[in-house]
C-alpha positions in Angstrom: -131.2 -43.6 58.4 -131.3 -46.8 61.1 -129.2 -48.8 58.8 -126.5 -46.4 58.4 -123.6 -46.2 61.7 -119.8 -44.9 61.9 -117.2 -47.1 63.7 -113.7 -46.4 64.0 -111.6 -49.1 62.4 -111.1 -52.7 63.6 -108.3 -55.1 62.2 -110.9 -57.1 60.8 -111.9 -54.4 57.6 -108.8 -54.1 55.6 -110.4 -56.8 53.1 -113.7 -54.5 53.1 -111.3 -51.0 52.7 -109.4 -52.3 50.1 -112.2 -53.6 47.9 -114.0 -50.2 48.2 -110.3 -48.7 47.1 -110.4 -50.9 44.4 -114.1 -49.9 43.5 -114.6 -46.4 44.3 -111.4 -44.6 43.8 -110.5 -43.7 40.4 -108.7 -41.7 38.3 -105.1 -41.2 36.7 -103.0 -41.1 39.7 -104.7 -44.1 41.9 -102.7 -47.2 42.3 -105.4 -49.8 41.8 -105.9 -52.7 42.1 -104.3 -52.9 45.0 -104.4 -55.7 48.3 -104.3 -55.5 51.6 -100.2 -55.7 52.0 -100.3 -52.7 50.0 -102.4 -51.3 51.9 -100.3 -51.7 55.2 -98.0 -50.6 53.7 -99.2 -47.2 52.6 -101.2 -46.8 55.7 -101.7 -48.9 58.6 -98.1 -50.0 59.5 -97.6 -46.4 60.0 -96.2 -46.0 64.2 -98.8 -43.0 64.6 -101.5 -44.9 62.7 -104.5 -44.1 64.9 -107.5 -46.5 64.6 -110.3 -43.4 65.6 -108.8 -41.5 63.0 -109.8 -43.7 60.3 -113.6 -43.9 60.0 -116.1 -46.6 58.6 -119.6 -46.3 57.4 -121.7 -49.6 57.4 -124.9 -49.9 55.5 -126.7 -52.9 56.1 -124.0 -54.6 57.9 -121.9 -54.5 55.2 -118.9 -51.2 54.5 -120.0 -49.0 52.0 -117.1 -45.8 52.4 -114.4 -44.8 54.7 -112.8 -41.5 55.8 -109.2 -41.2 56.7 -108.0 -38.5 59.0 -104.2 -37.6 59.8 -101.6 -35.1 61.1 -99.0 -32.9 59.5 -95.5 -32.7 60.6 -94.1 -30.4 63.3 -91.3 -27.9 61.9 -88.5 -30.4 63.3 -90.0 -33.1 61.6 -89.9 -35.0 64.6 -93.5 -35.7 65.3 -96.6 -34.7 64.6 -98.6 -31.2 64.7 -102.2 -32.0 65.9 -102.8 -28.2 65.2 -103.0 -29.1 61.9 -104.6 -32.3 60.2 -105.6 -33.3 56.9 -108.1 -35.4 55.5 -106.2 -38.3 53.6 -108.7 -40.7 51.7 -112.8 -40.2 51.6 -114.4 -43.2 49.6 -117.9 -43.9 49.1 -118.9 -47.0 47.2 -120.2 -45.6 44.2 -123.8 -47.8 44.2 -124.4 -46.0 47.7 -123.7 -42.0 47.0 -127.2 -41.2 47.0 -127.0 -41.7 50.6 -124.8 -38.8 51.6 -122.5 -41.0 52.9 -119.8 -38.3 52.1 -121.2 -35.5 54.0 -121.3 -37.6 56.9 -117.9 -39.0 57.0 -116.5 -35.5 56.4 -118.4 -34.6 59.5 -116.8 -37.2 61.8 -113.7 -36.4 60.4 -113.9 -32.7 61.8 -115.2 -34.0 65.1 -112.0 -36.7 65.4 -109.5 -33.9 64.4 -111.2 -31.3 66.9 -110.8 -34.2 69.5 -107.1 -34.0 69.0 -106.5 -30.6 69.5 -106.5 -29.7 65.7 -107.4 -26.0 64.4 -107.1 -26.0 60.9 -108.5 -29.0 58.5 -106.7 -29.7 55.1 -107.9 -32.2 52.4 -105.3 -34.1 50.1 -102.4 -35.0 51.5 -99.2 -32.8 50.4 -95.8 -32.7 51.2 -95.6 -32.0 55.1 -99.4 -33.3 55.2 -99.0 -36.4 54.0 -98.6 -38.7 56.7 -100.7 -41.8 54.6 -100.9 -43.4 51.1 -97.6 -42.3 49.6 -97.0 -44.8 47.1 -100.6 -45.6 46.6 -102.4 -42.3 45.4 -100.5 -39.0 43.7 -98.0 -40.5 41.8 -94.4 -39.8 42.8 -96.2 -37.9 46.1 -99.2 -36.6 47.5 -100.2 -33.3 46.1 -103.3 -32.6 46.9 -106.4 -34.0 45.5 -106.0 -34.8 42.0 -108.2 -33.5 39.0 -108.2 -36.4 37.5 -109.7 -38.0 40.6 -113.0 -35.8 38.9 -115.6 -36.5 41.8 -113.9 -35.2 44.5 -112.7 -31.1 43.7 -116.7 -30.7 43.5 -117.6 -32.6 46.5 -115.0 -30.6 48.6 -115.9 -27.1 47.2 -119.6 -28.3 48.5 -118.8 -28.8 51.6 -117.2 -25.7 52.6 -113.5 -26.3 51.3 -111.5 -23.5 49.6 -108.5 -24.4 47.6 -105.2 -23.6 49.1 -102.6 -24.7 46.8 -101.4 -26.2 43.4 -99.5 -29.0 42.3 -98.3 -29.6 38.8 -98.0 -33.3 37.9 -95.1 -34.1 35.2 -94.5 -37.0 32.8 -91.7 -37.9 30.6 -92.4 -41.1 28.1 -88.8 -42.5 28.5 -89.7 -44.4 25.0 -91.4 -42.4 22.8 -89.9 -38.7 23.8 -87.0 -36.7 22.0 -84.4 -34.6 24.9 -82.7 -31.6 24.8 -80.0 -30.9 22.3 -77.8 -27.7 23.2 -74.4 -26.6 23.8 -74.8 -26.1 27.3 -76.2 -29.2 28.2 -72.9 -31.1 26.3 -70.8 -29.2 28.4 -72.1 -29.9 31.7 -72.5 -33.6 30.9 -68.1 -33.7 29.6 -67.6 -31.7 33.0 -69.9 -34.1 35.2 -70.3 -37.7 36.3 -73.4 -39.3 38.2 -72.9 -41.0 41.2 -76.0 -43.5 42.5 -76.7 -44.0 46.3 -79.1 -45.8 47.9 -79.0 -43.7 51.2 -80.8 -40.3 51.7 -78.4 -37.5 52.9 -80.5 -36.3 55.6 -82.3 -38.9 56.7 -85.3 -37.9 59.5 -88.1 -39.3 61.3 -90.8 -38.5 59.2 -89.0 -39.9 56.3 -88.3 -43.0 58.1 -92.1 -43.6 59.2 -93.0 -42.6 55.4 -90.7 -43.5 53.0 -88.3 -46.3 54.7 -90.5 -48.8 53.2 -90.3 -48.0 49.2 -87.5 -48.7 46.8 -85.5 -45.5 47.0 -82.3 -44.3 45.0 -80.1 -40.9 45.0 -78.5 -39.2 42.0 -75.6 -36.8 42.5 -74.2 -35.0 40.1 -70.5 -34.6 40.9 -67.9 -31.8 39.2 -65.2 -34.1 37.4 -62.6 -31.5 38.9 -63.7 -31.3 42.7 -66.0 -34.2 43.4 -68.1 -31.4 44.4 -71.7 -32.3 44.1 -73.4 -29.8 42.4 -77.3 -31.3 42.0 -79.2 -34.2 43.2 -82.3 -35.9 43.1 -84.4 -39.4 44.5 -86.0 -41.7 42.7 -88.7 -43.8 43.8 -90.1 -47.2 42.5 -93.5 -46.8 41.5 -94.6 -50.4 41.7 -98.1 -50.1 42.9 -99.2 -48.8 39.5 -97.9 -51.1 37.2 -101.5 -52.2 36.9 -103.3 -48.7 36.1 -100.3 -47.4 34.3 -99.3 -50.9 32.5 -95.7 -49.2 32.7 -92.5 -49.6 34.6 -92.1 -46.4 36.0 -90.6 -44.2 38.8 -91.2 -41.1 40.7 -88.8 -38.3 41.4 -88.6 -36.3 44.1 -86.3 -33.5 46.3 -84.6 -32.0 43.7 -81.4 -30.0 44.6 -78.7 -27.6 43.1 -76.0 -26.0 44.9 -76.8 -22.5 45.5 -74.3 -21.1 43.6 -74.5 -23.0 40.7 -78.2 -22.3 40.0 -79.8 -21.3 36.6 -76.5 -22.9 35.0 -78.4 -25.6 33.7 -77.4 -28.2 36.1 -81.1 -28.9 37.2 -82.1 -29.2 33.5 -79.0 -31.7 32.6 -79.2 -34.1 35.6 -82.9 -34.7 34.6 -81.7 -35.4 30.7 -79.1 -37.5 31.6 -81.1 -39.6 34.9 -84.0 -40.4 31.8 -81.1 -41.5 29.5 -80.0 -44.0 32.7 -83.2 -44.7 33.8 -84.5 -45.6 29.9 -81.2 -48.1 29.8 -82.4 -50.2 33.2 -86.0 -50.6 31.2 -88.2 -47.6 33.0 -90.7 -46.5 30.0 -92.0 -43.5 32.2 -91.0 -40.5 34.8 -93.2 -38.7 37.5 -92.5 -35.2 38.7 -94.4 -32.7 40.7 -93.4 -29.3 41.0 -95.9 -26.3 43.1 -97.3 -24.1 40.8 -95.5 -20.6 42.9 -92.4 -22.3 41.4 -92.6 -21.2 37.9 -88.6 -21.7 37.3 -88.6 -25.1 38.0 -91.6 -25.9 36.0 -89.7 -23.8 32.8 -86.5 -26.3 33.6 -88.8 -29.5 33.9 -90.6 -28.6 30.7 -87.1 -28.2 29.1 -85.6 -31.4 29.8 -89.0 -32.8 28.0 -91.5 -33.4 30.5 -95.6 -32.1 30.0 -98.1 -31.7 32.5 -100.5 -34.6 32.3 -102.5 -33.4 36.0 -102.7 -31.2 38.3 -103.5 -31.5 42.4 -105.0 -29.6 44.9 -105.1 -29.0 48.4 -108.0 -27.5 50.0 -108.4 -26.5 53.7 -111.1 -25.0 55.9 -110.5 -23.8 59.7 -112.1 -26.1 62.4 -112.1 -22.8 65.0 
């Protein structure tokens, strides 16, 4: 079709990328409306943003869908691995899918990753793959490709995909939901304190290029006896979808328990006991997302009152 052309990405189209966000994305765990601040923000003030990787279509002089191509993280975390990239964000304006608009992005987007050395192709940014749109699509993080986000599971599987992994999405109604009442938990919590940090404990660079931008906390849970810290997890404002959501809530993420305190209940209580402090500074609602091969922590995050509302998925295909 004449009237249809790929361009990388000028500084000019935000406005246009944004709108077709705001149009064409949907489902439960896309932050939208969102503007073009967010949008920096989640993708393009990124150091390794690369403008070829991110892909316009333009119908009729106008853009009608976008693909958005990235790198995961090398082992140190110190920089990228171009062996392995991962498609981010495909949107189509909805009034133009009859096009195949989709099919053709997706093809550019395995010609720019081949260019840069890459192998292997994933789609739906996950942790380690997810070098764009935290804060903006997922939730609390990427996982994948979210069922929700209905159109796009099919679309993949069409084009050759297979899925690769799962991702179970948590949420806990702060308001509305009942916790945990047993002897256990009332022991750990006359045994424990909660101390609140705004600084990560191993800070790196891809955290840095990622995360440095959001609203971030750190829970400990510290022995009253030792000061030993015994679990820990982050929180993370979830700002951007106070719109879809219409509630104040937060994301939580790289939960930790000493190793020799495990499957003590620790994991289970410091969850309880972070909704009964979160619930007092006004959150109404609490994102967690735990990899379906973890069945243990799923059992603990169900105990301390959370239910699965999605689920995402990554796919992947070789490029060799």
């Amino acid at each position: 079709m004449s009237d249809l052309h790929f361009r990388p990405f000028r500084n000019f189209d935000p406005p246009e990328l944004v709108r077709l966000w705001n149009v064409s994305y949907n489902g439960r765990g896309v932050a939208s409306p969102i503007t073009p601040d967010i949008f920096d923000v989640a993708a393009l003030a990124h150091t390794y943003f690369d403008p070829q990787g991110l892909i316009v279509a333009e119908y009729e002089d106008r853009l009608v869908g976008f693909v958005h191509v990235g790198f995961c993280v090398n082992e140190a975390h110190d920089d990228l691995d171009y062996s392995n990239a991962v498609v981010c964000a495909i949107v189509v304006e909805p009034a133009e899918r009859h096009l195949h608009i989709g099919s053709q992005l997706l093809e550019k987007a395995r010609e720019y990753a081949r260019s840069k050395g890459a192998t292997e192709l994933f789609a739906g940014p996950s942790p380690g793959r997810d070098p764009f749109y935290s804060g903006i699509y997922g939730g609390s993080r990427p996982s994948g490709f979210l069922e929700s986000h209905e159109s796009i599971g099919p679309f993949l599987r069409q084009q050759g995909f297979e899925e690769f992994e799962r991702h179970a999405v948590y949420q806990k109604d702060l308001q509305n939901s009942r916790d945990p009442v047993n002897f256990r938990l009332i022991a750990i919590r006359r045994k424990m304190q909660l101390q609140l940090t705004d600084q990560p404990s191993d800070v790196d660079w891809w955290w840095l290029v990622r995360m440095g931008r959001y609203d971030y906390l750190r829970f400990e849970m510290l022995s009253k006896d030792t000061a030993e810290t015994v679990a820990a997890i982050s929180v993370i404002g979830l700002d951007f979808y106070i719109p879809a959501w219409n509630e104040r809530a937060v994301g939580l993420l790289d939960m930790y328990v000493l190793e020799k305190e495990r499957r003590k209940g620790y994991a289970q209580a410091l969850l309880v006991e972070l909704g009964r402090r979160l619930k007092d500074d006004m959150v109404t609602l609490v994102e967690i997302h735990v990899p379906f091969e973890k069945p243990e922590v799923r059992d603990l995050v169900e105990g301390a009152g959370f239910q699965q509302i999605d689920t995402g998925i990554v796919y992947h295909q070789s490029l060799s």
